[in-house]
C-alpha positions in Angstrom: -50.8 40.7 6.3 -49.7 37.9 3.8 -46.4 39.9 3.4 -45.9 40.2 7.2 -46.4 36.5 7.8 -43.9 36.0 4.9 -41.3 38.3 6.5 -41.6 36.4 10.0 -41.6 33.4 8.9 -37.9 33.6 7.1 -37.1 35.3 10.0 -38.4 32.0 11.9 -36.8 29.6 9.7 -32.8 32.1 9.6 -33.0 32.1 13.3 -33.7 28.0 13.4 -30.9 27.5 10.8 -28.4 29.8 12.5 -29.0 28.3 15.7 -28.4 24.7 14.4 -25.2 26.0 12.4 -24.3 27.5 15.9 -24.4 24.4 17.8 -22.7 22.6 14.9 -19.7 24.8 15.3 -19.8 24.5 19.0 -20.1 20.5 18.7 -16.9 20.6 16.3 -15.3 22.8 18.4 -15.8 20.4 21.8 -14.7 17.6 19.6 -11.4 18.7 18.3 -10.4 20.5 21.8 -11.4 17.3 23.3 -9.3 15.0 20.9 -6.3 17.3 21.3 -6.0 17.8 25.3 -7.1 13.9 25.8 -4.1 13.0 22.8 -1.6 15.0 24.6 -2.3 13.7 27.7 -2.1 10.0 26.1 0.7 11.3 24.4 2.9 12.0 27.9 1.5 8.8 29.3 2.6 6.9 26.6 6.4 8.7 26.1 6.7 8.6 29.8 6.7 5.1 30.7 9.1 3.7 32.6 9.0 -0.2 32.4 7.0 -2.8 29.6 7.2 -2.8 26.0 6.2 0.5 25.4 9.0 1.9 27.4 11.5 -0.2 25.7 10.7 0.5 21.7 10.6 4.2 23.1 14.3 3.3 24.5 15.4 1.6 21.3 14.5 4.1 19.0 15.5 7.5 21.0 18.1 6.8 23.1 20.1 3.2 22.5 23.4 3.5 21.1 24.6 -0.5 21.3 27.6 -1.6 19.1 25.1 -4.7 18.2 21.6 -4.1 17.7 18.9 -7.3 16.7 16.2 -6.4 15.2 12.9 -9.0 14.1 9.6 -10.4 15.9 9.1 -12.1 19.0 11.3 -15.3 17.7 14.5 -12.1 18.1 13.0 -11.3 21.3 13.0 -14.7 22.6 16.4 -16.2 20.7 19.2 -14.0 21.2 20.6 -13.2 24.3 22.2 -10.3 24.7 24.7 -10.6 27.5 25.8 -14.1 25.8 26.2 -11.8 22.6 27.8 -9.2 24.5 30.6 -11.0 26.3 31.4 -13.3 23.2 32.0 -10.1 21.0 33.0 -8.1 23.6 30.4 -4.6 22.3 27.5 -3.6 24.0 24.5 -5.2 22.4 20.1 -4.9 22.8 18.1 -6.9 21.7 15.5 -4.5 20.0 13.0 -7.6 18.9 9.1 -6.7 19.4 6.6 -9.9 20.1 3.8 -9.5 18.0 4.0 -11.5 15.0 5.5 -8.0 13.0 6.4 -8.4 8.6 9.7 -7.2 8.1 8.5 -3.7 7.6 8.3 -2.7 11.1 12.1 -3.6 11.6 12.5 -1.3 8.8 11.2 1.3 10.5 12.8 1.2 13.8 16.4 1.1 11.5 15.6 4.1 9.5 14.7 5.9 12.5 17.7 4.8 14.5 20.2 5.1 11.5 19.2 9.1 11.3 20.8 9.3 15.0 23.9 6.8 15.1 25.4 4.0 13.7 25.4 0.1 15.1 28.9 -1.6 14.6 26.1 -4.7 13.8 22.9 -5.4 12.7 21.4 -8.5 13.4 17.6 -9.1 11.4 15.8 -12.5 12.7 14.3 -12.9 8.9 10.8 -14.4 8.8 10.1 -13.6 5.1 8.8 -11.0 2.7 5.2 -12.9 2.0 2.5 -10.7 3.2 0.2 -12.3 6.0 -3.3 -11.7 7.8 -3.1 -8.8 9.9 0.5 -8.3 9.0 -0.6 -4.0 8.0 -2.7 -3.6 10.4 0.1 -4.5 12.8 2.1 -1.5 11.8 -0.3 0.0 14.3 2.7 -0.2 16.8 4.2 2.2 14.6 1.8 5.3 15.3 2.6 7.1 18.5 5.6 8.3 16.3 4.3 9.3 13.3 4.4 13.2 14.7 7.5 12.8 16.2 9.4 10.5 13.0 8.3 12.2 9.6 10.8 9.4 8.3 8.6 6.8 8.5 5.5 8.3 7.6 5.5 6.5 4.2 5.7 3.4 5.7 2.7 3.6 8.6 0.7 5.1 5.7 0.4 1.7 4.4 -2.3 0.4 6.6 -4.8 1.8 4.8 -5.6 4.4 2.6 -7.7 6.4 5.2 -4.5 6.5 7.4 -3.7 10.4 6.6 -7.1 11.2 7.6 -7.6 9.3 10.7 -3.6 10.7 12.0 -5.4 14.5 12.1 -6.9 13.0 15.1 -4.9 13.1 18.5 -6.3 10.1 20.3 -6.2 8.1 16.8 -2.1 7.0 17.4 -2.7 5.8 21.1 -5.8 3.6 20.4 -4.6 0.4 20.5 -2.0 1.1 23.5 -4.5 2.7 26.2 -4.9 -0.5 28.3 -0.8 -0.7 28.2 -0.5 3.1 29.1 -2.7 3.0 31.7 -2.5 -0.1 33.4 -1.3 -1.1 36.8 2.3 -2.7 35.6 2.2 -6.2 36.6 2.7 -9.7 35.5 5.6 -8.0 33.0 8.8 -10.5 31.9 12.0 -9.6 33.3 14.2 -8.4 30.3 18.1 -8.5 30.2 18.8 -5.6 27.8 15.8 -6.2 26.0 16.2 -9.8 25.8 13.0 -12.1 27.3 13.8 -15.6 28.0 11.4 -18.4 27.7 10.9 -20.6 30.4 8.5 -23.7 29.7 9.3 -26.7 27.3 7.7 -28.2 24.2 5.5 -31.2 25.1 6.5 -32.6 22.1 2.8 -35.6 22.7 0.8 -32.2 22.3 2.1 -31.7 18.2 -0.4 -32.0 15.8 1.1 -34.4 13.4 1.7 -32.3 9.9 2.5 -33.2 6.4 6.0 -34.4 5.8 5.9 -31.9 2.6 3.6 -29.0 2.1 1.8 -29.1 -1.1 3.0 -27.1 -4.4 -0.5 -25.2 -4.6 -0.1 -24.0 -0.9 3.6 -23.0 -2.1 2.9 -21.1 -4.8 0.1 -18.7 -2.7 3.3 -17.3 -0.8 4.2 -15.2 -3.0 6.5 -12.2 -2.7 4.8 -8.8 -1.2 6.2 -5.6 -2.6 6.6 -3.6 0.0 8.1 -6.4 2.1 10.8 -6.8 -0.2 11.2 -3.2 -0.8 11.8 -2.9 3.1 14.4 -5.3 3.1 16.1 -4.2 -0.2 16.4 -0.7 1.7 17.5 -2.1 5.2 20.8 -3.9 2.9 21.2 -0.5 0.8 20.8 1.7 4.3 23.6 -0.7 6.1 25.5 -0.5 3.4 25.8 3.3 3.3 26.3 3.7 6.7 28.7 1.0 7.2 27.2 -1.2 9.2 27.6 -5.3 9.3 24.4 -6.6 8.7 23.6 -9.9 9.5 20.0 -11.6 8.1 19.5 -15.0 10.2 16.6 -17.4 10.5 16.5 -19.0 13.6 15.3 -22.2 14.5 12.1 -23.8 14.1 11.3 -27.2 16.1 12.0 -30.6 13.8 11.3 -33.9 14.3 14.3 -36.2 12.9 11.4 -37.5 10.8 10.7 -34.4 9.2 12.0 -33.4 5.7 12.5 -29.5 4.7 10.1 -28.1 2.6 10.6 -26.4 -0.9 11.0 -22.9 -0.9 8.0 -20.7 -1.8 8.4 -18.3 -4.4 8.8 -15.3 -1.9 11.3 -17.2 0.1 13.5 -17.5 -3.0 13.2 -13.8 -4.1 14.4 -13.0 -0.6 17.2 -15.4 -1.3 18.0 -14.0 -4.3 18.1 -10.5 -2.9 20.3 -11.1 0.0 22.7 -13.6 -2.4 22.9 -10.5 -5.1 23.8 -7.8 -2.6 26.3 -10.0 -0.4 25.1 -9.9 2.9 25.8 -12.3 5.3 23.0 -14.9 5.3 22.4 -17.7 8.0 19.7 -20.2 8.0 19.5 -22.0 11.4 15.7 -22.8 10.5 16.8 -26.6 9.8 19.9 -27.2 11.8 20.6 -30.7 12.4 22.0 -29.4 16.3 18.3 -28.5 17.2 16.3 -31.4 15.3 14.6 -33.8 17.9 15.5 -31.2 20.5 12.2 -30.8 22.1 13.9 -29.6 25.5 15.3 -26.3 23.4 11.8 -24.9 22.3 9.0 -23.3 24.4 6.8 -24.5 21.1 7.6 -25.1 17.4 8.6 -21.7 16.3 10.1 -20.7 19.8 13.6 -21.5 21.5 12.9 -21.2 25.0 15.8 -19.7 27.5 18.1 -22.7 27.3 17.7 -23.0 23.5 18.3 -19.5 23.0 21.4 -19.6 24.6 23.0 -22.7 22.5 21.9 -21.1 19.5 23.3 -17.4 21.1 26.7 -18.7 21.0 26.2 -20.7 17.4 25.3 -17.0 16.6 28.4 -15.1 17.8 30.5 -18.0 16.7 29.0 -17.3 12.8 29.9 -13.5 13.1 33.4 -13.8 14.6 34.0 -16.6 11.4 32.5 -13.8 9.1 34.7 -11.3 10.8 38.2 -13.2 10.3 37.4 -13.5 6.4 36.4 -9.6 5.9 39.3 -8.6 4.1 40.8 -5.4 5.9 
C-alpha cells in the first residue's frame, strides 16, 4: 500500500509540475507573439506617417538628397532657414535639426546613416558642445525605431544603457516613447518650410532672471569633456572629410544683454576648440555677436532666435560660407 501511495503521489506531483511548465511555455509563447504582431503593427504606424516630426527624421534619413543639409537641436531647427539658405547659395537645402535638447551624438547618427546613401555638397552642425548633460543618453531614445533597419548605428544607441541589447529583442521596446506621436489625431503641429520651424513670439526681456556677470571657475571646471561626445564629432570631421563634403560647425546665437561679459571657456568647450582648430574645419561662433547683443526683438527666449532673428542671422550664415568658398583654393 505504502509503495502504491508512493507511486501516485510522483505521479500527482509530475502531472502538477508538467502542467505548470505547460502554461509557462504557453505564457511565453502569448508574450513574444504578442510583442512581435503589436511591434510590427507600431512599426508601419510609425514608418508610415505622413506629417510631424516623425515623418520628417524618417524623410531626412531615407529619402533627402539636399546639396545643403543642417544638422543640430532645436536651436538648428529654429535658426536656419532654409529657403533664405537656398536662394542665397543657390542648392537645395533641409534643415534636418530635431527639437529636443539632443548631445551631438544623435547628429552623428543621422550623418552616418545618410553618408552610406549620398553625399551633401554642405554640412551645416549648429554645435552645442561635447560636455555630457542630464538626460542627454537617454535622449538617444529617438534613435530606436531604426536600430533594425540601420545596423550602422547600433553602436551608438547602445549607449543608453548597458541593458540596451537586451531590451531591443523586444518589438514594442523601440516604439515606446513615440506611441502617443504615432497614434495621435495630428493637430496643433508647426508649419515647416523644408524642415525649417520658425518662431513666432518675442523675448520679454522684464521676465529674465538677472544671472551672474561671470560663471564661477568651480562650476567651469564640472563641464568637462565626454568621450563619446567628442568621439562623435571627431568622426562627423573625419567622415566629411572622406566623402568630400564642406562641413561647417557654427554656434548660433544666444541672447546678451550689452551688460553682459562672455564667460571663460570650460574645459570641454576648449577640447572641442582644439579639435575643430587641428583638423581645419570651418568654425563660426555667432554665440556672442555684437549684431544680436541687446536685441531682445530677435529671440523667442535666451537660447532661441525666433522667425525674424533667424532670418538676419540666415543670411550672416550664407554670407560666412560664400567668404569661405572664394578663399578654397581650387
Amino acid at each position: 500500500m505504502e509503495g502504491n501511495f508512493f507511486i501516485f503521489n510522483f505521479k500527482t506531483i509530475m502531472n502538477r509540475n508538467i502542467s505548470r511548465v505547460i502554461k509557462i511555455v504557453v505564457f511565453i509563447f502569448i508574450v513574444v507573439i504578442t510583442d512581435k504582431g503589436l511591434g510590427h503593427i507600431l512599426s508601419k504606424l510609425y514608418f508610415n506617417q505622413n506629417e510631424g516630426e516623425i515623418h520628417t527624421l524618417n524623410y531626412v534619413l531615407s529619402e533627402c538628397n539636399a546639396d545643403v543639409l543642417i544638422f543640430g537641436n532645436s536651436r538648428a531647427q529654429h535658426h536656419y532657414d532654409s529657403r533664405i539658405i537656398k536662394a542665397a547659395l543657390n542648392m537645395s537645402c533641409y534643415n534636418a535639426g530635431e527639437d529636443g535638447g539632443h548631445s551631438i551624438i544623435f547628429p552623428y547618427a543621422q550623418i552616418k546613416i545618410i553618408s552610406e546613401r549620398y553625399s551633401p555638397k554642405i554640412i551645416i552642425l549648429e554645435f552645442s558642445g561635447v560636455n555630457d548633460f542630464p538626460g542627454a543618453y537617454d535622449r538617444l531614445s529617438i534613435l530606436l525605431p531604426y536600430y533594425k533597419k540601420y545596423p550602422e548605428i547600433r553602436p551608438l544607441i547602445r549607449l543608453r544603457n548597458r541593458f540596451e541589447r537586451i531590451k531591443l529583442m523586444s518589438s514594442i521596446y523601440p516604439f515606446n516613447s513615440n506611441v502617443i506621436d504615432i497614434i495621435r489625431f495630428h493637430t496643433n503641429i508647426p508649419e515647416d518650410f523644408d524642415g525649417y520651424i520658425p518662431l513666432k513670439k518675442i523675448l520679454d526681456i522684464d521676465l529674465l532672471k538677472p544671472e551672474p556677470e561671470i560663471v564661477r571657475q568651480s562650476e567651469i571646471r564640472t563641464l568637462v569633456a565626454d568621450t563619446n561626445m567628442v568621439n562623435a564629432l571627431e568622426n562627423i570631421i573625419r567622415l566629411c572629410k572622406s566623402k568630400n563634403i564642406s562641413l561647417f560647425i557654427i554656434t548660433s546665437p544666444n541672447f546678451h544683454t550689452v551688460n553682459d561679459k562672455q564667460s571663460p571657456l570650460s574645459p570641454a568647450a576648449e577640447r572641442a576648440l582644439d579639435i575643430i582648430h587641428r583638423n581645419q574645419v570651418n568654425y563660426l561662433d555667432f554665440s556672442f555677436n555684437p549684431v544680436f547683443v541687446g536685441h531682445s526683438e530677435w529671440f523667442a527666449d535666451k537660447v532661441h532666435l525666433n522667425e525674424e532673428g533667424a532670418k538676419i542671422f540666415s543670411n550672416m550664415v550664407t554670407d560666412s560660407i560664400r567668404t569661405y568658398a572664394k578663399m578654397k583654393p581650387n
